[in-house]
C-alpha atoms as one frame of an Amber mdcrd trajectory, in Angstrom:
protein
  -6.737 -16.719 -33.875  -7.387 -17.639 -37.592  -8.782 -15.592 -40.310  -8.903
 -17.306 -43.875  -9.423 -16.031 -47.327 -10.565 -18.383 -49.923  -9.201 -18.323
 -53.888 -13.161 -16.856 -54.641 -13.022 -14.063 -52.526  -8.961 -12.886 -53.005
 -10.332 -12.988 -56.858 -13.588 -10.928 -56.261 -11.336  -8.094 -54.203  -8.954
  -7.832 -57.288 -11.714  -7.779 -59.540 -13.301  -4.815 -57.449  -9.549  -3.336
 -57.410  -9.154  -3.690 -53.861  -5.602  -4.868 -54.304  -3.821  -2.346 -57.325
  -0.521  -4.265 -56.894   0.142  -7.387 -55.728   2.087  -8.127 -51.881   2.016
  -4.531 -50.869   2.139  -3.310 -47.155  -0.804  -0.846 -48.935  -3.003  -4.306
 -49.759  -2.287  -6.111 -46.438  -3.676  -3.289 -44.414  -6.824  -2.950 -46.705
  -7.302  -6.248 -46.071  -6.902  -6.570 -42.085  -8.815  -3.884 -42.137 -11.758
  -5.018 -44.252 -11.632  -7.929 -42.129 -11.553  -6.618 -38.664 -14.906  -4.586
 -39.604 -16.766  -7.789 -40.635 -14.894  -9.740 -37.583 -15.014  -7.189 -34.549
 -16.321  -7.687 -31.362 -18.546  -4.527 -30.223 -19.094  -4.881 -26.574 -18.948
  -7.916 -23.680 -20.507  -8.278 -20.436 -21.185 -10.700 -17.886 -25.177 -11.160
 -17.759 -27.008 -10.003 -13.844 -26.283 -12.624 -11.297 -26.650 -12.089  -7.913
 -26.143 -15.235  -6.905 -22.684 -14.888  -7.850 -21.464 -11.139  -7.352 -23.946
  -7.885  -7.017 -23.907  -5.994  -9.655 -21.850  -8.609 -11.986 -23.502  -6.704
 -15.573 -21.574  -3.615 -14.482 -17.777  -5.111 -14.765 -15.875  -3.198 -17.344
 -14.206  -5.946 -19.952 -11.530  -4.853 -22.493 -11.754  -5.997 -26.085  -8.094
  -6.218 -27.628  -9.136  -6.415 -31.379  -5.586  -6.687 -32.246  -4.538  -9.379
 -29.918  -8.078 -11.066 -30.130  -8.136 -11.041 -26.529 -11.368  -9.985 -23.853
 -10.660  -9.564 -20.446 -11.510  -7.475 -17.091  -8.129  -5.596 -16.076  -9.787
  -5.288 -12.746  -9.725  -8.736 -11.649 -13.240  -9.677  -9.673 -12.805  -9.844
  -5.904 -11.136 -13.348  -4.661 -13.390 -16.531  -4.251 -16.019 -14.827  -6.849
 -17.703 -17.616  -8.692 -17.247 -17.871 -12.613 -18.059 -21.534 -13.153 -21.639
 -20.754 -14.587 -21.724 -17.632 -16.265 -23.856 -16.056 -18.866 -22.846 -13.764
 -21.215 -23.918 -10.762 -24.226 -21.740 -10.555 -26.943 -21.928  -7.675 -29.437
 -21.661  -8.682 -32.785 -21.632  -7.816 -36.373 -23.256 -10.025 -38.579 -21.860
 -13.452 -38.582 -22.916 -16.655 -39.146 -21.450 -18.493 -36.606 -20.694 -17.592
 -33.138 -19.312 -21.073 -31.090 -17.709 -20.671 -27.041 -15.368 -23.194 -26.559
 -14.529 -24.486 -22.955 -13.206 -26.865 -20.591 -15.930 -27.867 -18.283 -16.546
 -30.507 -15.781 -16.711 -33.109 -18.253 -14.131 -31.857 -20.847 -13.930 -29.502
 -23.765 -17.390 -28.169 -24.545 -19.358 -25.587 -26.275 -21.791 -22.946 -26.104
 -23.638 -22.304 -30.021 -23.965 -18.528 -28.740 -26.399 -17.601 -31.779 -28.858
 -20.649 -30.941 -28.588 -20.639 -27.449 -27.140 -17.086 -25.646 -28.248 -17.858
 -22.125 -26.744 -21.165 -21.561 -24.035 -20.787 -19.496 -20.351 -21.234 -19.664
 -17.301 -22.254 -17.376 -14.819 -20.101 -17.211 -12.935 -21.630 -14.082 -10.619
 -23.607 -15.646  -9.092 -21.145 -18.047 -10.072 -18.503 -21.105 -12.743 -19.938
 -23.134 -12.686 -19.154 -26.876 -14.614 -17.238 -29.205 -14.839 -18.312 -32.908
 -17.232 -16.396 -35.290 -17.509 -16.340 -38.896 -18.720 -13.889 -41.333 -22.041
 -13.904 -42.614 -20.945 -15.428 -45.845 -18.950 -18.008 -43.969 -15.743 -16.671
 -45.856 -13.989 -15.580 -43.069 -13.395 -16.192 -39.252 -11.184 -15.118 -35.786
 -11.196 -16.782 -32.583 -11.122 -14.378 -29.401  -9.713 -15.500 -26.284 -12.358
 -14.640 -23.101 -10.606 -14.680 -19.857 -12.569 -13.842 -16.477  -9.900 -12.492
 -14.074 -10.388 -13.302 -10.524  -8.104 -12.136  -7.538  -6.136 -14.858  -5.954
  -5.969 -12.710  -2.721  -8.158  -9.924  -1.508  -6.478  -6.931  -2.570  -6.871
  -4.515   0.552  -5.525  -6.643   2.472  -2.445  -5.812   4.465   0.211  -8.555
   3.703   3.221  -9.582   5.880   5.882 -12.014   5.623   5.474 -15.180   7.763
   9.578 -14.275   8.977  10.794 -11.166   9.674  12.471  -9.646   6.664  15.774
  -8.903   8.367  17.170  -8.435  11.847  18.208  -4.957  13.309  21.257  -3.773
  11.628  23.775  -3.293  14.811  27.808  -3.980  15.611  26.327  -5.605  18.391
  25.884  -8.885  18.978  22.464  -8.812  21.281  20.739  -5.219  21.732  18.574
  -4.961  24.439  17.084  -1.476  23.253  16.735  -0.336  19.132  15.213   3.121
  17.638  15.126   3.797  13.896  14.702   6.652  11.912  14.782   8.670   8.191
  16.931  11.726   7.585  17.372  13.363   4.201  16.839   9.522   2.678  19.035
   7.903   4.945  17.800   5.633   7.639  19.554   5.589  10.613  19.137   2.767
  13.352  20.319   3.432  16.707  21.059   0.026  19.266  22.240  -0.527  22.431
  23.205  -2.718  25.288  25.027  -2.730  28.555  28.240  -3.427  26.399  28.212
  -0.571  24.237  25.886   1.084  21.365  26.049   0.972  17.717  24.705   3.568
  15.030  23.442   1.836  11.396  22.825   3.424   8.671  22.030   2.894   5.246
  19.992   4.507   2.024  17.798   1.605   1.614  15.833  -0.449   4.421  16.109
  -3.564   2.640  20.209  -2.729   1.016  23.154  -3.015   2.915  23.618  -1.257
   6.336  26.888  -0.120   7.879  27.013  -0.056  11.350  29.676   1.466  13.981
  30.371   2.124  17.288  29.331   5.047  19.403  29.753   6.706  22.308  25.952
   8.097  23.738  25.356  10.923  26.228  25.728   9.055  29.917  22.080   7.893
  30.496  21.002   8.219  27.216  17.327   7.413  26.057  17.292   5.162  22.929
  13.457   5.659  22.294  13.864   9.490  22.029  16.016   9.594  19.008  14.411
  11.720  16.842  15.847  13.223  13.353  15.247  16.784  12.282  16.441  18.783
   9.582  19.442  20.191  11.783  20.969  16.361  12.346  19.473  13.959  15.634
  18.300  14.354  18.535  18.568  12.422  21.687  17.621  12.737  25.494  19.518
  11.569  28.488  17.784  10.109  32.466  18.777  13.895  33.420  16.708  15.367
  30.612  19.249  17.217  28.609  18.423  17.367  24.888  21.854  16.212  22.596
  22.404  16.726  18.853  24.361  14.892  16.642  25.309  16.497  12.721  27.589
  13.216  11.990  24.680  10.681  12.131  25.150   9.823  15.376  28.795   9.019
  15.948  29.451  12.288  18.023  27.021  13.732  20.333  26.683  17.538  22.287
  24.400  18.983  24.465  22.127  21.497  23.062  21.810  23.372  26.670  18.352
  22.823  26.441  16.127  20.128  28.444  13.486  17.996  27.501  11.653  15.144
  28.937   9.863  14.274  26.628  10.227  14.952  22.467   7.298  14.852  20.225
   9.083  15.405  17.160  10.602  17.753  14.450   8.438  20.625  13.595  10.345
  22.548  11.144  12.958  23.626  11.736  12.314  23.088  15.611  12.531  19.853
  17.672   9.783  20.338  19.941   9.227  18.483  23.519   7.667  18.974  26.654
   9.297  19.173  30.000   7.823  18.473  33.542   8.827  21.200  35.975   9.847
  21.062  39.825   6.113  21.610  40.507   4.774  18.647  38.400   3.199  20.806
  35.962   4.457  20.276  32.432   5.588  22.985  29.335   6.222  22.905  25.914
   9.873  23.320  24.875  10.620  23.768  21.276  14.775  24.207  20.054  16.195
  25.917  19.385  13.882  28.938  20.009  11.856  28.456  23.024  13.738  26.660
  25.301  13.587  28.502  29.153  10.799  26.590  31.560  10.551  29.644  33.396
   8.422  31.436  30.340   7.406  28.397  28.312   4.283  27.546  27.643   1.625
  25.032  29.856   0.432  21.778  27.885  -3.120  21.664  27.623  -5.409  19.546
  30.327  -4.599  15.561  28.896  -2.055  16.864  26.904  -0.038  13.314  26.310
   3.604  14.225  28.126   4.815  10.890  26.970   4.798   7.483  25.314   3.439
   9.562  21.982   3.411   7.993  18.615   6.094   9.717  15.914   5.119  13.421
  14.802   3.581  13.448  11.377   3.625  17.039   9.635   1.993  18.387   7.030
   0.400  21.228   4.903  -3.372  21.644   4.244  -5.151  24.191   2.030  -6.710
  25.277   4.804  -3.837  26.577   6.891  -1.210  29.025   6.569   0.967  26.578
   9.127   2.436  23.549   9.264   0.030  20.842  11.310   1.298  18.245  13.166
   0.151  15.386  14.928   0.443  13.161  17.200  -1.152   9.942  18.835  -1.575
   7.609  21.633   0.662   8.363  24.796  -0.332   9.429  28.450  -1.066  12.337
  30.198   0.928  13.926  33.216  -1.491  11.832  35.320  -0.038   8.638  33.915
  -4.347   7.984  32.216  -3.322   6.673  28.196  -5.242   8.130  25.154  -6.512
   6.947  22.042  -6.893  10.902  20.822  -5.018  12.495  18.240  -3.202  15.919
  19.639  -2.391  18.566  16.923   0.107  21.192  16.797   0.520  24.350  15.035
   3.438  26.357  15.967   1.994  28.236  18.918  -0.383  25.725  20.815  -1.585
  21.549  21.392  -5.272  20.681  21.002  -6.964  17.345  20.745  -8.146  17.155
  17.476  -9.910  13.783  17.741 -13.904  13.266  17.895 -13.767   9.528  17.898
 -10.605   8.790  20.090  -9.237   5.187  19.189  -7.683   2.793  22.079  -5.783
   4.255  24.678  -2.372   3.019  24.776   1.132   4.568  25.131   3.450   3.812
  22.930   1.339   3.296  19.691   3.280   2.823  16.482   1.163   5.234  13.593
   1.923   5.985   9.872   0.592   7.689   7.289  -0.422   5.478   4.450  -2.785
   4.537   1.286  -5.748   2.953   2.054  -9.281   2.575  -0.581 -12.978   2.991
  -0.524 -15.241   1.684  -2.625 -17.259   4.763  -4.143 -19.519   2.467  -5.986
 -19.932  -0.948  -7.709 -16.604  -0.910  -8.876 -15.068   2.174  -8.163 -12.396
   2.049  -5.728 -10.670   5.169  -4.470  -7.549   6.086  -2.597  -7.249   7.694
   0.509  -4.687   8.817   2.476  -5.495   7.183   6.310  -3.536   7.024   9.685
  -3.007   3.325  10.387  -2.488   3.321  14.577  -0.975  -0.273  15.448   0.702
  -1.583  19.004   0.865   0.242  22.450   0.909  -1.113  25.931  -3.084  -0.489
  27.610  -3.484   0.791  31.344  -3.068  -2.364  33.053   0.352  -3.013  30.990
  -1.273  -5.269  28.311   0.488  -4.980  24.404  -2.085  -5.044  21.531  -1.067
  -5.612  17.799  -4.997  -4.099  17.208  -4.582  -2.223  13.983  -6.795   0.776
  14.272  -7.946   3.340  11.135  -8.474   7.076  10.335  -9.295   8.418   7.190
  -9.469  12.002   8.276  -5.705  13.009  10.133  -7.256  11.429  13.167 -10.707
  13.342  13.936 -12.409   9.723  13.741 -10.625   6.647  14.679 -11.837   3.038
  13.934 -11.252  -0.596  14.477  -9.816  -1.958  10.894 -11.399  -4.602   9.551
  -9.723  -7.789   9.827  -8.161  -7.782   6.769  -5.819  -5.468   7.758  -4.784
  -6.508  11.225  -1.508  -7.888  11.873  -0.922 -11.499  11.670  -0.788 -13.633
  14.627   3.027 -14.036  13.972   4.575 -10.659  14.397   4.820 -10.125  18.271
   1.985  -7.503  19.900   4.479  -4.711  20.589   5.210  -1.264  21.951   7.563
   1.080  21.070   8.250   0.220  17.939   9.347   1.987  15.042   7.259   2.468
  11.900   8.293   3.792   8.799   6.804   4.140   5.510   9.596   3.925   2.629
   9.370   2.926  -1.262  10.287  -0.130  -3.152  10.472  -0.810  -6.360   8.987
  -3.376  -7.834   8.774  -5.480 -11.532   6.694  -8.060 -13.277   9.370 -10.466
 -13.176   9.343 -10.260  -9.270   5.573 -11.258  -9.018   3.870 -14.401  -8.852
   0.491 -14.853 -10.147  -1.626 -12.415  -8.324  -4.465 -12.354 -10.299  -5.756
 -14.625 -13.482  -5.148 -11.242 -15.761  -1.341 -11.829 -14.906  -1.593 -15.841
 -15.038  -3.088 -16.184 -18.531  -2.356 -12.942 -19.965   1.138 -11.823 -19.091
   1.465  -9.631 -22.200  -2.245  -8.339 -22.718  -2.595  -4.573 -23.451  -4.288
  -2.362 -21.568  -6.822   0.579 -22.294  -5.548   3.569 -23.952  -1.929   2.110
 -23.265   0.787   1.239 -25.995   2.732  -1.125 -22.859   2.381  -1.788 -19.775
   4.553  -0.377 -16.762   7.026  -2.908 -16.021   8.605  -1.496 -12.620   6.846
   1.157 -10.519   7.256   1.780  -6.875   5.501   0.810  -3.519   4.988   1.870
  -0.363   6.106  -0.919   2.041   5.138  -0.509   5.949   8.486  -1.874   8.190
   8.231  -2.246  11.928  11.358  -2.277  13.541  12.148  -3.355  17.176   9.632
  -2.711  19.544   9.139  -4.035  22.734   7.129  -7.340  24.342   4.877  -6.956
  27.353   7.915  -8.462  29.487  10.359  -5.078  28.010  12.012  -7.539  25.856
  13.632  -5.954  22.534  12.226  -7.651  19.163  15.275  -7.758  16.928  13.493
  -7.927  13.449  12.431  -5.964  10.825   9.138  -6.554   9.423   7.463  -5.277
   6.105   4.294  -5.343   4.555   1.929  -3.430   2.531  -1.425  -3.235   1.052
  -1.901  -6.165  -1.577  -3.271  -3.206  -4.675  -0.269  -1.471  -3.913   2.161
  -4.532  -4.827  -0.142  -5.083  -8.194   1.675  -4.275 -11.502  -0.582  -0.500
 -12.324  -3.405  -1.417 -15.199  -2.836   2.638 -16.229
């Protein structure tokens, strides 16, 4: 940026008594000021091209008058074009307007007063606005920078390796299960040898694992954590609690073959009678087979993904639900199941694939409401599961509406090739948080302007926090335990916030 004031006109604005005293704080801002009126840029856009992106006129562009910087804080989507653009400029009256670039050939220029439409590279880096006043006293160079995404940001991103392997005492698990209480995670393993309890405040911080002593035939993949400690089955069905975080367990005198999940205050379950026929069971507080309730025709009795709870406007209860799993006849289900204190129903209208043992979470996912306006959404991502005929799928499937309508994801958020097709695996959803120094370049906005302010924002946020996806364990087609921890999330999500 330059702006120069020649002995003529620094004489002419005492004259006029512009400047009452000389080197004042008083006389510097009259004069940035009377200068960034006959210097300002008005208004940018990127002229119609369809060739290059639909509806390219409509991108927003900032214009940083005190910086001297223009630039899109929403970066245009990844492999967009900007080689051979055309621009409008608003301008006050100048007498010069030159756009300096490097193109294909070297540094060029555009003369934008002579010759607006020609068009100009932006590919290789900001190009540069220089304009001079009318009386060709004074000028300013603007840096122009066209941001482009280096990845497409809805995509869900994993590592290539697993971020860490099960926290465990022991040395090979052959089964894993891991849960949240209260903000601490808790990761249960076992093997013939023994079984070890983790725990730990953060997934990615330090774990400490010990010994402990399970129920005799106790079911790893039913650990479940509810507001009154965990909860764990044995092969005889008996429902166990543990308040220390699983180092001591006791039985809870009630049975349950099967739990869905914490509901409340209640752990609630199902349990298949001497007849076949199968009840709900909910503890502590309805807990006798004999006057329980009868699931519903296809009611899943097992192989169910984690509960998810949660209030609604319009309900006075709690809803819960559930997905995947099969039914007392052994048939999977793709269906959502919803519960609300008293009674199941399927709650799905578009059922996704059938498969027991689905992994699901609750998570952010975006729509694009028009050219540029891109809204989130809270969806059900359904992921894993083991088919009828015993096949695993990593399939990622979507719902943006608590399961009523299930649908294939796009590709951009499947899993990669390189995390294992599993089921039984555990998914949780837990915050990170995250800086600009922990970023590389994820768009050109962060490349080339690292420090640029942002609309109707004195700074920038320089740590926020994101949602991170981890898959833990899990099992192959073959029952084999996978011993990693894997994390990803949604690309926006992992983007410094532009307000």
């Amino acid at each position: 940026m330059k702006l120069s004031l020649p002995i003529s006109i620094l004489l002419s604005l005492l004259t006029l008594g512009l400047f009452p005293a000389c080197n004042s704080d008083d006389q510097n801002e009259v004069w940035i000021e009377l200068a960034y009126n006959n210097l300002s840029v008005t208004s940018f856009k990127l002229n119609q091209d369809d060739s290059v992106l639909a509806h390219l006129d409509t991108v927003f562009f900032s214009i940083d008058l005190t910086n001297a910087r223009i630039f899109n804080a929403d970066s245009l989507p990844k492999g967009t074009d900007i080689h051979a653009l055309t621009v409008s400029i608003g301008l006050p009256t100048v007498s010069r307007a030159m756009i300096y670039f490097d193109g294909k050939e070297g540094r060029d220029s555009v003369d934008y007063l002579e010759n607006s439409t020609d068009t100009i590279d932006f590919s290789r880096g900001p190009a540069t606005l220089s304009i001079t006043t009318y009386d060709g006293q004074l000028s300013r160079d603007y840096s122009i920078g066209i941001n482009v995404h280096l990845q497409d940001p809805d995509s869900l991103a994993w590592g290539s390796t697993a971020m860490r392997a099960l926290p465990s005492a022991l040395d090979a698990p052959k089964s894993a299960r891991m849960v949240e209480l209260d903000g601490t995670f808790y990761c249960l393993t076992a093997s013939a040898s023994g079984a070890s309890i983790a725990s730990a405040s953060n997934i990615e911080g330090d774990w400490t694992s010990k010994s402990t002593t399970l129920p005799q035939g106790a079911d790893i993949n039913s650990l479940t954590a509810a507001p009154s400690g965990l909860y764990i089955t044995d092969s005889s069905h008996r429902l166990h609690n543990s308040t220390d975080g699983g180092l001591t367990w006791t039985a809870t005198g009630a049975s349950m073959s099967h739990i869905y999940g914490a509901y409340g205050d209640e752990v609630i379950g199902c349990l298949r009678r001497a007849d076949g026929s199968y009840v709900q069971i909910s503890y502590p507080s309805a807990t006798d087979p004999a006057t329980a309730t009868a699931l519903p025709e296809g009611c899943p009795v097992e192989g169910t993904s984690a509960l998810m709870v949660y209030s609604t406007e319009w309900s006075y209860e709690l809803t819960a639900i559930t997905t995947g799993g099969r039914s007392a006849d052994g048939t999977p289900t793709g269906a959502s199941w919803g519960y609300d204190g008293r009674r199941w129903m399927n709650v799905s209208l578009a059922p996704g694939a059938a498969r027991s043992g689905m992994s699901v979470v609750a998570y952010t996912g975006y729509r694009n409401e028009g050219f540029w306006d891109v809204k989130p959404y809270e969806v059900f991502l359904a992921f894993g599961g083991m088919t009828a005929d015993g096949k695993v799928s990593n399939e990622m499937w979507i719902s943006f509406d608590r399961g009523l309508h299930w649908t294939q994801g796009r590709e951009s958020i499947q899993l990669p090739e390189f995390i294992p097709a599993l089921h039984g695996a555990s998914a949780i959803v837990a915050d990170q948080t995250l800086t600009s120094t922990m970023l590389s370049s994820r768009s050109r906005l962060w490349k080339d302007y690292p420090d640029a302010p942002l609309p109707s924002r004195a700074s920038i946020d320089t740590s926020w926090t994101c949602p991170y996806i981890y898959i833990a364990g899990g099992y192959t087609a073959s029952g084999a335990l996978s011993p990693s921890i894997w994390r990803g999330a949604i690309n926006r999500l992992t983007y410094r916030p532009l307000f």
